[in-house]
N, C-alpha and C positions, 0 to 999 in steps of 0.2 A: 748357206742359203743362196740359191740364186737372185739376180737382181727384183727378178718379178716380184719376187716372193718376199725379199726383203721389203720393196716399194710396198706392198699391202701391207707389212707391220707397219710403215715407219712413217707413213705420209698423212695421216689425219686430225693430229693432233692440233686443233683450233678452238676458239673463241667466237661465242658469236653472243652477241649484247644489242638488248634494243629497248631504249630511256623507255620507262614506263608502262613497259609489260613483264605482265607474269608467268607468261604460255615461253614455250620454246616457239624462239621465230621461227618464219617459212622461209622458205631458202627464195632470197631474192631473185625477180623475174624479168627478164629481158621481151620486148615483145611478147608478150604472152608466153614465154616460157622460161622455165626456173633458170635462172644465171649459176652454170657450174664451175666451182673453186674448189683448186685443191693443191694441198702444201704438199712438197716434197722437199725432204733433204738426198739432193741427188749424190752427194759422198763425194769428194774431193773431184769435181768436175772441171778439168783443166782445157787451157785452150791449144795446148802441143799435145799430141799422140805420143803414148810413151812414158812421159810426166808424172809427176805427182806422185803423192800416199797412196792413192785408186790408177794405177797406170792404164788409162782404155786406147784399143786399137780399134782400128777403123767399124769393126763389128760390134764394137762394146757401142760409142757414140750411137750405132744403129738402132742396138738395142734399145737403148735410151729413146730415140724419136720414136720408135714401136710402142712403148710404152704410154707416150704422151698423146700418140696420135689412138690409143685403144682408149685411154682417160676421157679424150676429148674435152676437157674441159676451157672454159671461157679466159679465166683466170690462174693465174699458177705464182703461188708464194712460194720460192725458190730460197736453200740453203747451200753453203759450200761451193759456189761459184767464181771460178778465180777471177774472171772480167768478161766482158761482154765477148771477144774472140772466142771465151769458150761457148759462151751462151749459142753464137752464129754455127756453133756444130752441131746445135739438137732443135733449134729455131730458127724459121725461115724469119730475115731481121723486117722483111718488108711485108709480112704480115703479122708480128708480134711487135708491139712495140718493148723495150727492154727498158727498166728502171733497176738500175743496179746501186749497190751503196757509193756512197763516194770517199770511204775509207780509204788514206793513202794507203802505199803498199809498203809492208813493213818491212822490206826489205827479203836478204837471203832466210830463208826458214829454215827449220832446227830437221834434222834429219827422220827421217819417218819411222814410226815402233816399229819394232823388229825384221828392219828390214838392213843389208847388211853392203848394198849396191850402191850407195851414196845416193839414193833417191832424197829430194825433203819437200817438205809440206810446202803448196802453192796457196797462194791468198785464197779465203775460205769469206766469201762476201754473201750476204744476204740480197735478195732480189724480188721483182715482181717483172711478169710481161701478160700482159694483157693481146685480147684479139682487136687487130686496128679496126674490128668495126663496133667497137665501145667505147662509147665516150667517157672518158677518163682526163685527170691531171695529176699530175705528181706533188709529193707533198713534201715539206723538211724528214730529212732522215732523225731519225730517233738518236742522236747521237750519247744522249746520254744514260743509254747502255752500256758504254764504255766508261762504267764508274770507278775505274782507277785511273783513267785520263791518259792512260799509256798507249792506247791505240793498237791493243792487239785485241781486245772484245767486241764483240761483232754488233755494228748499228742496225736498228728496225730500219727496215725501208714503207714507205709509207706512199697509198694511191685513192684520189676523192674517185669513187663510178657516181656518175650522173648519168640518169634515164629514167623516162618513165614518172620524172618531176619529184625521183629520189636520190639523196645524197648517199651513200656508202664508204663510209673510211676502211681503208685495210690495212692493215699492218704485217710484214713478214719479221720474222723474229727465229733468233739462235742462239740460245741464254748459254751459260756458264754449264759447261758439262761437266761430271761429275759428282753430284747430288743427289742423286736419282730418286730417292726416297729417306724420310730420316731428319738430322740434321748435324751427322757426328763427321759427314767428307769434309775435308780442308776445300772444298770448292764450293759448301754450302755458304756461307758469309758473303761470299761474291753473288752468287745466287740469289740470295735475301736480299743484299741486295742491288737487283736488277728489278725484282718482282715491283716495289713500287712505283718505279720508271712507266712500267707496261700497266697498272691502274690507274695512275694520275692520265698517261695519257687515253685509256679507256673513259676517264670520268670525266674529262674536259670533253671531248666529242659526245658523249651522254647525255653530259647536262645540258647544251645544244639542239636536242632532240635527234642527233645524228644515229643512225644504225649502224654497226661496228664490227669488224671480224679481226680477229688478231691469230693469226697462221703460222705454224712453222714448228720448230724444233725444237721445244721449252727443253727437252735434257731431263724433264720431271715425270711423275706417274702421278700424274693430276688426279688420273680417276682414281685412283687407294681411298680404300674409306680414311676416312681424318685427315685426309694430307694438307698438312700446314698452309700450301705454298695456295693451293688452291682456295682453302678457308679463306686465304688475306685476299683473294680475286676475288672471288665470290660474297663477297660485306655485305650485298644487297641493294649497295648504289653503285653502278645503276643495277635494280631488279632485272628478272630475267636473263641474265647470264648461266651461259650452260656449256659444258664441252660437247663437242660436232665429231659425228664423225666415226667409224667402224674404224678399230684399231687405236682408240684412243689412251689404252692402259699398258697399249707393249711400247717396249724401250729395246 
């Protein structure tokens, strides 16, 4: 599959929660018009040409800003991002601002699947960049995502939007791959859990009366009928929560 075409499986998968309703929210609105977000896992997006598991040349990054600039979106909850350097090859820096994780780097990475070049995998950071004409603040990273405390699981990056005399929390998220449905993968346990992590902190801005989006790359097929992982989001507090989003069952 071409990038295009992967980017429309793979980038929808979101959370949106709002305390004390029972409809599917409306997509929040900037000056009278809807505020567009949308998560993509852009796939091992490095700051050298050449690099990484995903190696992009000067046309691939192109491809990439083609992409974002056809999206047009406001917001962008970003996975696999090795640091801001890479971020500065598909975002103008002085008009997006960049919230990236603050995960150290874990050093030299394990060499990449089936590849046989001595290529290996670059830091794979979770992200958000907003348009600098949205009021926004940054917020603590989700670090304890990272529930083996080893520092190679990837932190939520977390951003308040204020406007309009409304608060919005958002959350960017890259869970434990591997699980995808079921619960028989050795990467399910890590998975489960992760899942409380990303409730607790859905239910803490909820009960606040905050409105909530949590975006990114769960690694799960939330929408399967009975899927566990979703059952334990969707408890009912807070009501109203729903998956967002065209493409939300492909993995």
């Amino acid at each position: 599959m071409d990038r295009a075409g992967w980017f429309g499986a793979a980038a929808a998968l979101a959370l949106l929660g709002c305390a004390g309703e029972t409809s599917v929210p409306q997509a929040p609105s900037l000056a009278g018009e809807p505020l567009r977000i949308a998560a993509w896992n852009i796939e091992h997006l490095a700051a050298e040409p050449g690099t990484g598991c995903e190696p992009r040349d000067e046309a691939g990054y192109a491809l990439v800003r083609e992409i974002i600039d056809q999206v047009d979106a406001d917001v962008w909850l970003l996975q696999e991002i090795e640091n801001e350097a890479a971020l500065q090859r598909v975002f103008q820096a002085a008009e997006w601002p960049f919230h990236i994780e603050a995960r150290p780097d874990t050093g030299r990475g394990p060499a990449c699947w089936g590849r046989d070049d001595g290529a290996r995998l670059r830091m794979q950071r979770t992200a958000i960049v907003v348009r600098d004409t949205i009021q926004h603040s940054r917020g603590a990273d989700l670090a304890a995502l990272d529930v083996g405390g080893r520092g190679f699981l990837r932190h939520g990056v977390a951003v308040t939007l204020d406007h309009a005399g409304r608060e919005i929390d958002l959350l960017s998220v890259h869970l434990k791959s591997g699980c995808f449905s079921g619960d028989r993968s050795d990467a399910c346990p890590t998975l489960f859990d992760q899942i409380p992590v990303v409730e607790a902190w859905i239910d803490e801005r909820s009960a606040a009366g905050r409105s909530v989006i949590v975006g990114g790359d769960f690694n799960r097929r939330l929408a399967l009928a009975d899927d566990t992982v979703w059952a334990d989001l969707d408890d009912g507090d807070p009501m109203g929560l729903v998956i967002a989003g065209e493409g939300a069952a492909a993995m």
